[in-house]
Each structure stands twice: as structure tokens, then as C-alpha cells.
GUKOLKE-366103 format. One line per 4 residues: their letters; for each residue x, y, z negated of N, C-alpha, C. Coordinates in pm, whole numbers, plus 50000, padded with zeros to 5 digits. Layout:
GUKOLKE-366103
A) X:Y:Z:X:Y:Z:X:Y:Z | ... $
end
This chain:
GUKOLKE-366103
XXXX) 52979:49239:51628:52900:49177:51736:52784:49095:51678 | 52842:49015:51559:52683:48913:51488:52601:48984:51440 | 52633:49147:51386:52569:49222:51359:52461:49291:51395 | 52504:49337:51558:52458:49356:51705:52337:49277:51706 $
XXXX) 52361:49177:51723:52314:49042:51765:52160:49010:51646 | 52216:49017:51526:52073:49055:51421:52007:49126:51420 | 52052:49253:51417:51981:49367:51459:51848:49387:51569 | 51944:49333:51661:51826:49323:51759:51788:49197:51811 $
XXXX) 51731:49092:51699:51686:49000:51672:51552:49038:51585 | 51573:49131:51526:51467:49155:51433:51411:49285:51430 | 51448:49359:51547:51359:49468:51615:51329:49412:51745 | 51349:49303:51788:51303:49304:51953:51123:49200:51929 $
XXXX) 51095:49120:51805:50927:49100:51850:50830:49225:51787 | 50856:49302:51713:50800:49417:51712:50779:49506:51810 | 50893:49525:51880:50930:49572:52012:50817:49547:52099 | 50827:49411:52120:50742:49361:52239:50609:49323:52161 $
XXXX) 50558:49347:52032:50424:49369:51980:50400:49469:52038 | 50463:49611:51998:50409:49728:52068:50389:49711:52179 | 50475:49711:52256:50438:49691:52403:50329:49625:52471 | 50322:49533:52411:50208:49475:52476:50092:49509:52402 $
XXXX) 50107:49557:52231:49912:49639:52278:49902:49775:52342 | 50024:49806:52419:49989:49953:52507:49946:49928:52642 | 50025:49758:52657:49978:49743:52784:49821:49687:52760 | 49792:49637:52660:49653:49555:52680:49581:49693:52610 $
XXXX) 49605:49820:52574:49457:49908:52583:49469:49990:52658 | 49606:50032:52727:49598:50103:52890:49531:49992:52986 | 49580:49898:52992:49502:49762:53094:49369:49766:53080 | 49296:49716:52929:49145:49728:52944:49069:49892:52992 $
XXXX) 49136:49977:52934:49057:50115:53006:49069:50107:53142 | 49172:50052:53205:49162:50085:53351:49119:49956:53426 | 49106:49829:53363:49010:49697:53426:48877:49737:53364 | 48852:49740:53289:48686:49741:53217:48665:49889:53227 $
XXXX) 48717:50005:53331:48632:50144:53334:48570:50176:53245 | 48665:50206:53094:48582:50214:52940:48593:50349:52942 | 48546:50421:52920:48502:50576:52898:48541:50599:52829 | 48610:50726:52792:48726:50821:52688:48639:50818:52562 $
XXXX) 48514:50853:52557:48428:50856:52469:48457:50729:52357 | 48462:50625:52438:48464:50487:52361:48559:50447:52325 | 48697:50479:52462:48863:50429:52389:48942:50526:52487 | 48965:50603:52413:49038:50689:52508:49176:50638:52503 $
XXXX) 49301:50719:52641:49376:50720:52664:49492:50679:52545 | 49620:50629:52543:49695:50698:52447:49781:50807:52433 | 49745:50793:52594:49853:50964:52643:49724:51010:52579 | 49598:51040:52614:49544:51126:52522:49539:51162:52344 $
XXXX) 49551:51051:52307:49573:51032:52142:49663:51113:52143 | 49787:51105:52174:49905:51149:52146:49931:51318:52207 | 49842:51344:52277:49811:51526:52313:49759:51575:52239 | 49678:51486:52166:49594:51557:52094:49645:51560:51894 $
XXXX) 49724:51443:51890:49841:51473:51792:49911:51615:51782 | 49990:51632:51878:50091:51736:51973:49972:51829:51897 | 49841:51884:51975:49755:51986:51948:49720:51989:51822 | 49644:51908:51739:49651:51895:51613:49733:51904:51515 $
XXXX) 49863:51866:51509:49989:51834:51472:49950:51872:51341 | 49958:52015:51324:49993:52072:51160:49871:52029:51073 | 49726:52035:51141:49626:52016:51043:49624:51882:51008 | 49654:51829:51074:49670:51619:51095:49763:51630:50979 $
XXXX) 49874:51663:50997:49979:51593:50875:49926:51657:50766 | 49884:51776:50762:49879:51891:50638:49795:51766:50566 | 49691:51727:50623:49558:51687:50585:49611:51550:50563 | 49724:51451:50613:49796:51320:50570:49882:51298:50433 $
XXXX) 49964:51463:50445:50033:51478:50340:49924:51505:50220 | 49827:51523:50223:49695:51546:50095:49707:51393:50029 | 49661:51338:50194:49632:51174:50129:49695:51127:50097 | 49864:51127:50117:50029:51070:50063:50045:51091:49912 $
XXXX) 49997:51266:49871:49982:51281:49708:49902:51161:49626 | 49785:51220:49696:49686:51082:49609:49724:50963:49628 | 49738:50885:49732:49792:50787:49728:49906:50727:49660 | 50041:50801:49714:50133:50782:49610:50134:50828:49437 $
XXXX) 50103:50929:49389:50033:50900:49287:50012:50832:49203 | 49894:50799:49246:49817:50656:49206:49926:50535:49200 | 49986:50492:49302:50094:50396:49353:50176:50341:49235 | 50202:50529:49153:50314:50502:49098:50276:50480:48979 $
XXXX) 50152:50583:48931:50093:50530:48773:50038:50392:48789 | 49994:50329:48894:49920:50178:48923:50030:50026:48865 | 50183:50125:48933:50264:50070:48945:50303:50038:48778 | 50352:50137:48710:50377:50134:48547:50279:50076:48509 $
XXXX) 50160:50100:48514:50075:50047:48436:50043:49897:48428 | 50046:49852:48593:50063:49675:48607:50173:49639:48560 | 50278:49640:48598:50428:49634:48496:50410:49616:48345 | 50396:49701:48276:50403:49698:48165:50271:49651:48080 $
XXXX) 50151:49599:48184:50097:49483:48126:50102:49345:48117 | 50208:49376:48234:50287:49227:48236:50379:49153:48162 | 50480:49229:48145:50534:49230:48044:50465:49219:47881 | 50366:49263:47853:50320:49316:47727:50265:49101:47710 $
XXXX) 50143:49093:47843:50166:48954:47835:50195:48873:47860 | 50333:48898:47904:50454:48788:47929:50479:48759:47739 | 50497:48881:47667:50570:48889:47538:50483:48789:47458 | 50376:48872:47434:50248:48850:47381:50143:48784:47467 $
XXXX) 50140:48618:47473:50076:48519:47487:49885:48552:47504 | 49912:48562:47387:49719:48572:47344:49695:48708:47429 | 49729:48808:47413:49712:48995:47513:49679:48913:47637 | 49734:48791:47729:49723:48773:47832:49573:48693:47866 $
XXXX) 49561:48594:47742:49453:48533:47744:49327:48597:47711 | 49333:48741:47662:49250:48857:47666:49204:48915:47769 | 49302:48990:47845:49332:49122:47921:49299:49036:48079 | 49346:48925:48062:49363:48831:48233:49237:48866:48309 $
XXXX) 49149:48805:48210:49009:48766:48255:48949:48861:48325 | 48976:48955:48183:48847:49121:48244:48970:49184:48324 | 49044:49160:48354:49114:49245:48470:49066:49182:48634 | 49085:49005:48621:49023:48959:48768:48887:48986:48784 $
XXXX) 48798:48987:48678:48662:49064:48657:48619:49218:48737 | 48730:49269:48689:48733:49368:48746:48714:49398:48900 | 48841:49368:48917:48902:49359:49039:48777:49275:49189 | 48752:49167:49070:48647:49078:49182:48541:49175:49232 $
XXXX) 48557:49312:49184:48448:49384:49218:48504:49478:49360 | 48459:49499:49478:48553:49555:49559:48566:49715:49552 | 48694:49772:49580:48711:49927:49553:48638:49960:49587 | 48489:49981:49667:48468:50074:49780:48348:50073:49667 $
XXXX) 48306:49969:49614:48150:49995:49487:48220:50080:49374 | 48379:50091:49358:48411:50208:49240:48368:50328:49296 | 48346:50350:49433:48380:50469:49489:48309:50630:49440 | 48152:50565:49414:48043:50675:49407:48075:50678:49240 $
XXXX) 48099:50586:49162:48107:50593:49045:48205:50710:49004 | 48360:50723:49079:48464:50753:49061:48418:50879:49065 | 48366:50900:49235:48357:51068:49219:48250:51128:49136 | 48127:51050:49097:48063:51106:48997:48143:51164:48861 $
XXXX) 48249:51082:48791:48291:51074:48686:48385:51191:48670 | 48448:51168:48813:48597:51286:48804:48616:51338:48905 | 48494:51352:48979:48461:51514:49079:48514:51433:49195 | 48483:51539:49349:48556:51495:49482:48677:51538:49474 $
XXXX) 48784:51612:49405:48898:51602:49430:49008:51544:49398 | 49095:51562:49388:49233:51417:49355:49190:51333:49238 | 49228:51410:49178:49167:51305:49070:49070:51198:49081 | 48972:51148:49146:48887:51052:49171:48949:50957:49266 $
XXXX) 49050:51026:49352:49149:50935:49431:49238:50841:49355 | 49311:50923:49283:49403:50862:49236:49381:50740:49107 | 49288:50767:49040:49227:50688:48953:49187:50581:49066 | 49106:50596:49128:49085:50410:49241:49201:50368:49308 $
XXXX) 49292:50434:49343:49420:50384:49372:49493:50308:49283 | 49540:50371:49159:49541:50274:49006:49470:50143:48993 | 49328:50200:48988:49246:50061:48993:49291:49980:49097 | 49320:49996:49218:49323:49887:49301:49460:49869:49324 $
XXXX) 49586:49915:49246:49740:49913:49263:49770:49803:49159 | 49726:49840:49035:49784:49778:48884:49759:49621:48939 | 49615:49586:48965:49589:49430:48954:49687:49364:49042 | 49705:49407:49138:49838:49362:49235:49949:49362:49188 $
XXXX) 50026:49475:49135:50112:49444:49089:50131:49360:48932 | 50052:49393:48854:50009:49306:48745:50027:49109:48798 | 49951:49121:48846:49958:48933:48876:50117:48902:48975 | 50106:48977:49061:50270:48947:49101:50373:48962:49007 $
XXXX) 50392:49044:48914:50497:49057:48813:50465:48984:48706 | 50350:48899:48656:50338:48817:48581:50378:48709:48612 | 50375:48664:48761:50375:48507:48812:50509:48503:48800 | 50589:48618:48810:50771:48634:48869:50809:48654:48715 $
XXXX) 50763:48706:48625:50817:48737:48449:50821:48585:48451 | 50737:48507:48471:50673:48348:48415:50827:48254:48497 | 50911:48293:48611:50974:48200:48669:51101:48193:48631 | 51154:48296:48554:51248:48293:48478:51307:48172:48386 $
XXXX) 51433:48086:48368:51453:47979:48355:51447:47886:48217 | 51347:47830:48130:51318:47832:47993:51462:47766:47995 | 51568:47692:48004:51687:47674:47971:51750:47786:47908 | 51774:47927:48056:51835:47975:48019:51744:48116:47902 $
XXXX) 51607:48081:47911:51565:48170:47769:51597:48073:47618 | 51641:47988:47627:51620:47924:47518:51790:47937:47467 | 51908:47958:47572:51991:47961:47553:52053:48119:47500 | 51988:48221:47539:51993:48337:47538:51916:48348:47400 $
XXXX) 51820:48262:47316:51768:48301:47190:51861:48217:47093 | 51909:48131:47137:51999:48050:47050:52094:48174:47040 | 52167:48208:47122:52290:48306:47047:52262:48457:47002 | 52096:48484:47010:52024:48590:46893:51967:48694:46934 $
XXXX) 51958:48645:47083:51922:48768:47177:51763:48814:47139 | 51754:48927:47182:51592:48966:47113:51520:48966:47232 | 51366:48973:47244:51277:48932:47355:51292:49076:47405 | 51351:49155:47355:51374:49297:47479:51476:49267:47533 $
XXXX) 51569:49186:47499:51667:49177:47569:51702:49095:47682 | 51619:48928:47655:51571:48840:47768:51496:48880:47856 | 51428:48978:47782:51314:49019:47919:51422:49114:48030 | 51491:49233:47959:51540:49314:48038:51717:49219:48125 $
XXXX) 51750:49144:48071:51883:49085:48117:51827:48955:48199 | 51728:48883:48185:51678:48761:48248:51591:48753:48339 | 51413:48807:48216:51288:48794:48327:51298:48885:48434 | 51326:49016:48371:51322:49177:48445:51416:49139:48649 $
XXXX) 51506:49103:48605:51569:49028:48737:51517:48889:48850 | 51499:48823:48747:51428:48709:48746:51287:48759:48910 | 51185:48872:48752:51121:48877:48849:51086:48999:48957 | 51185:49054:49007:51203:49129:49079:51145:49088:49260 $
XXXX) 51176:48996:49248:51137:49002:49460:50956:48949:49408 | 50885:48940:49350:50769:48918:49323:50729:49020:49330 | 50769:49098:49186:50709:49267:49191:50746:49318:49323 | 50854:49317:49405:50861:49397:49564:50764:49379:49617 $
XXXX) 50725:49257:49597:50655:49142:49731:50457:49262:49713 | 50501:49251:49561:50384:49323:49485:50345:49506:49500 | 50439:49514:49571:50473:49702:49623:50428:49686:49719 | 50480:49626:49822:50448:49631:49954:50277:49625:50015 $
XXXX) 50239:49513:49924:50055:49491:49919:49986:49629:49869 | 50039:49643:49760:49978:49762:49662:50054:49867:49727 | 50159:49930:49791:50149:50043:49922:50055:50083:50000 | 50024:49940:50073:49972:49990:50177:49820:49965:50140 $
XXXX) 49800:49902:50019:49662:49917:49954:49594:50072:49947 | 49708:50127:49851:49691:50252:49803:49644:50384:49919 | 49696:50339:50034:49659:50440:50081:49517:50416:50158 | 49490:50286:50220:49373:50224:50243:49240:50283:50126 $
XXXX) 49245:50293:50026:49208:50326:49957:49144:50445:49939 | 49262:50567:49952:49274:50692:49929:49172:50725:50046 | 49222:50715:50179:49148:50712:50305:48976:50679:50265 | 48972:50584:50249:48845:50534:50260:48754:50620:50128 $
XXXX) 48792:50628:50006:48724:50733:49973:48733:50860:49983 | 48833:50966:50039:48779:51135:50073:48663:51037:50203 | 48649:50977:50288:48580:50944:50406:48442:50965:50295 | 48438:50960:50216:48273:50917:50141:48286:51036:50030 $
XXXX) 48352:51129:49992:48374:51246:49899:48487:51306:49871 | 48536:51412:49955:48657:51494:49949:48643:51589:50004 | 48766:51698:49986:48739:51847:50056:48809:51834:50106 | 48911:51756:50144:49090:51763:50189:49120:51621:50228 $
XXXX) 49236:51593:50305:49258:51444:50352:49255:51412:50467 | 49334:51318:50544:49287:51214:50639:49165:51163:50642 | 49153:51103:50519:49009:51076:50575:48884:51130:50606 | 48880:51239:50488:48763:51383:50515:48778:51406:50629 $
XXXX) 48912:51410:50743:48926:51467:50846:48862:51365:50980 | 48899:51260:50977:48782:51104:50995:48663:51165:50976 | 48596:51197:50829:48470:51178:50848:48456:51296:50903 | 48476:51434:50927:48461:51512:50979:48414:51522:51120 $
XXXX) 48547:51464:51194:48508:51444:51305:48424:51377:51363 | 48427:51270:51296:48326:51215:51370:48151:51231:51341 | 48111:51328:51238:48041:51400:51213:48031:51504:51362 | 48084:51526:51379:48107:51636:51518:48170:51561:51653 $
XXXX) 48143:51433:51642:48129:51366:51773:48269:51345:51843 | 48393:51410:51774:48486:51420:51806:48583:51299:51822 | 48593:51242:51864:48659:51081:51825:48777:51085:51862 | 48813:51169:51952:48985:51184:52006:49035:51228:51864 $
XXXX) 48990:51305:51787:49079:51329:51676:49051:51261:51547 | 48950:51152:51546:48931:51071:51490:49019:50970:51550 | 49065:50900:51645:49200:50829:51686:49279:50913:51668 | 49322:51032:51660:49451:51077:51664:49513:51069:51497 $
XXXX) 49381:51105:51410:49407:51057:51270:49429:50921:51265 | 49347:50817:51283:49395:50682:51233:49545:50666:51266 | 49587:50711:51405:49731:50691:51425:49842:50744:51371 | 49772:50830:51337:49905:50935:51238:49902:50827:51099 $
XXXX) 49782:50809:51049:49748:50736:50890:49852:50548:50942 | 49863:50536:51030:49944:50389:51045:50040:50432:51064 | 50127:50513:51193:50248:50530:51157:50273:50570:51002 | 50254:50636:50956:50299:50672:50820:50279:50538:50737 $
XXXX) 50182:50434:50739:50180:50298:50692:50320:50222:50690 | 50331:50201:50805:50446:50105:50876:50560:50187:50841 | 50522:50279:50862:50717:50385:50804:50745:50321:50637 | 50643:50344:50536:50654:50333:50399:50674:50217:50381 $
XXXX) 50607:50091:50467:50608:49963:50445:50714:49889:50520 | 50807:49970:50610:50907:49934:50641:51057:49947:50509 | 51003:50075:50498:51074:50154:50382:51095:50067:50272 | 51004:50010:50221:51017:49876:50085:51043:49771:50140 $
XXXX) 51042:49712:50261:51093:49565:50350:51238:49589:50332 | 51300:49754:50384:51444:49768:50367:51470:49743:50292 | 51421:49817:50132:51460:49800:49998:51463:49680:49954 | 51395:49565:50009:51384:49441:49953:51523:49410:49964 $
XXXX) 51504:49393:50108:51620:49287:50173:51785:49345:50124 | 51766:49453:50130:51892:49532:50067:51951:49526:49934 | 51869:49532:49854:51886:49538:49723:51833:49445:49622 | 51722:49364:49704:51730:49211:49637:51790:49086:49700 $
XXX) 51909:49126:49681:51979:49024:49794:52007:48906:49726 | 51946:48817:49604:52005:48707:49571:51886:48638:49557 | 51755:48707:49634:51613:48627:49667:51655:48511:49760 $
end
């Protein structure tokens, strides 16, 4: 019954989020007489899903490769620079700088660079996904390597333990709900990402399919894509909220 009772404690304001932006963009089309052109229906969005169906996902599942992808080399690669200067002190007082350097620059100015370098297809995706995955997870898994308890590292080197071994038995745990916290941003980064450049150079994608349409005036299937590209958001980013709460249960 307390179970019951949580459950639908923590699906019922989502619940009534949805609900009420269906009622407030069915409400404004039919108080403010807004023209389909400008915001159409969502019974229409959703017919036109139905009609679209296979080319929509075909063309989502493009952007899911690149995106995830990227996600996952973004993912190793911030990790294990974290670690490298968690170990190695000075690497951090190196690498820190020109990485926020980097970063301070926004994805969308890598964009023309990217596809110049490594063509309009995946590959130019997935490389800016990296770029804009690692720094996220990088500084979250550094701040969480760093909170780990100098007592108990100092106690763990007293009886001869080696820094692979504090890291993997102490920090590695230690900093785990940081790095999650650090998935979840860099998820739904990654695909933000992916999207937004095929929109500016791709043959394939959600977003090519965005810029497509609306190249051809089409905007119902330009909403019917963005909606497909968020549910699939909220599914993945629900997907790691589960994993948190589940399996980092001593956060």
C-alpha cells in the first residue's frame, strides 16, 4: 500500500504537467483562433506521426546512433580525464583550463568547422557530441573523485593500498551519483546537439528532417519531429533517473 501510495506520488505532478500544457495549447488555438499554419492541433501532430511514423523514427533512430555514440566515447573520455587528474595533480592544473576554454566556446560555432573537417555525415556528429559530452562529464566526475573522504584515503594508504586501488574501492564509489547527475545533462546534451547540427549539414536525421521541412513549408511535420525527438528525450532521461535512484541507493 506505501508503495501504491509513492508511486503515485511521483507520477501524479508530471501527470498534471502534461495535462495542463494540452489544455493550455488546445485552449490557446481555440481562444486566440491561431491558425494550423502557426500551432497546429495535437490531434494533428499526432496523425501526422501515425502517417509519418516509419520515416520519423527511421530518421530519429539516425540521430540516436550519433548521439549515443558520441555519449559514450564523450563519456570514457571525461572519466578517464578525471581520474588521470584526480591521480596526477599538475595534468589537472594543465588540461582544466584549456578544457573550460574550450567549452566557453558554444557547440553550435564547432559546427561549420566540424563538418568542414569530417564531412556531413556521422562522423562530424559524433565528434561535437564528444566535444560537448566529455566537459560535463569531466567536471562532474572530478568534483565527485575530489569528495571522497581524506581520512579514509589516508587510512587505506597506511595499510599499502595503491592509488588504483583507492581510486577503484573508494573515489570510483565515492563519486558515482555526481558522474549520474553528469549523464543525465550530457544525455540529453548529446542529442540536442546531434539535432542541431544535421539541421545545418546532414543527409540523414531528425534534424535534416526539421530542416527539410521546413524548407518546404511543411511545419506539421516539423512538429511532428520535434515531438518524436522529446519523447525519446524524456524516455532516455527517465531511463538514467531510474538507474540513479535504483542503483545508487546510498546517495
Amino acid at each position: 500500500m506505501v508503495g501504491k501510495i509513492t508511486v503515485t506520488r511521483k507520477l501524479l505532478p508530471p501527470l498534471v504537467g502534461v495535462l495542463s500544457l494540452i489544455l493550455l495549447w488546445e485552449g490557446s488555438i481555440w481562444l486566440f483562433n491561431i491558425q494550423p499554419f502557426v500551432l497546429p492541433s495535437l490531434h494533428s501532430i499526432v496523425l501526422a506521426i501515425i502517417n509519418n511514423g516509419s520515416s520519423l523514427w527511421i530518421s530519429m533512430g539516425w540521430t540516436l546512433v550519433e548521439a549515443l555514440s558520441g555519449f559514450v566515447l564523450g563519456l570514457l573520455a571525461g572519466l578517464a580525464l578525471a581520474i588521470l587528474m584526480t591521480v596526477f595533480r599538475t595534468l589537472e592544473a594543465m588540461l582544466l583550463p584549456l578544457a573550460v576554454a574550450i567549452n566557453s566556446v558554444p557547440t553550435v560555432a564547432w559546427i561549420p568547422l566540424a563538418l568542414i573537417w569530417f564531412g556531413m555525415g556521422a562522423l562530424s556528429k559524433i565528434v561535437l557530441v564528444i566535444l560537448a559530452v566529455s566537459f560535463v562529464i569531466l567536471v562532474n566526475s572530478l568534483h565527485g573523485l575530489k569528495q571522497a573522504d581524506p581520512q579514509m584515503i589516508n587510512l587505506m594508504r597506511s595499510f599499502g593500498a595503491s592509488r588504483l586501488t583507492i581510486m577503484r574501492k573508494l573515489q570510483l564509489p565515492a563519486a558515482l551519483p555526481n558522474i549520474v547527475s553528469g549523464l543525465r545533462v550530457g544525455l540529453v546534451r548529446s542529442i540536442i546537439v546531434a539535432i542541431v547540427a544535421e539541421m545545418l549539414g546532414a543527409y540523414q536525421g531528425i534534424g535534416w528532417t526539421i530542416f527539410q521541412s521546413t524548407q518546404q513549408v511543411d511545419l506539421l511535420t516539423v512538429w511532428a519531429a520535434v515531438v518524436v525527438s522529446s519523447l525519446v528525450s524524456i524516455a532516455l532521461y527517465g531511463l538514467l533517473a531510474w538507474l540513479d535512484t535504483t542503483f545508487i541507493w546510498w546517495k
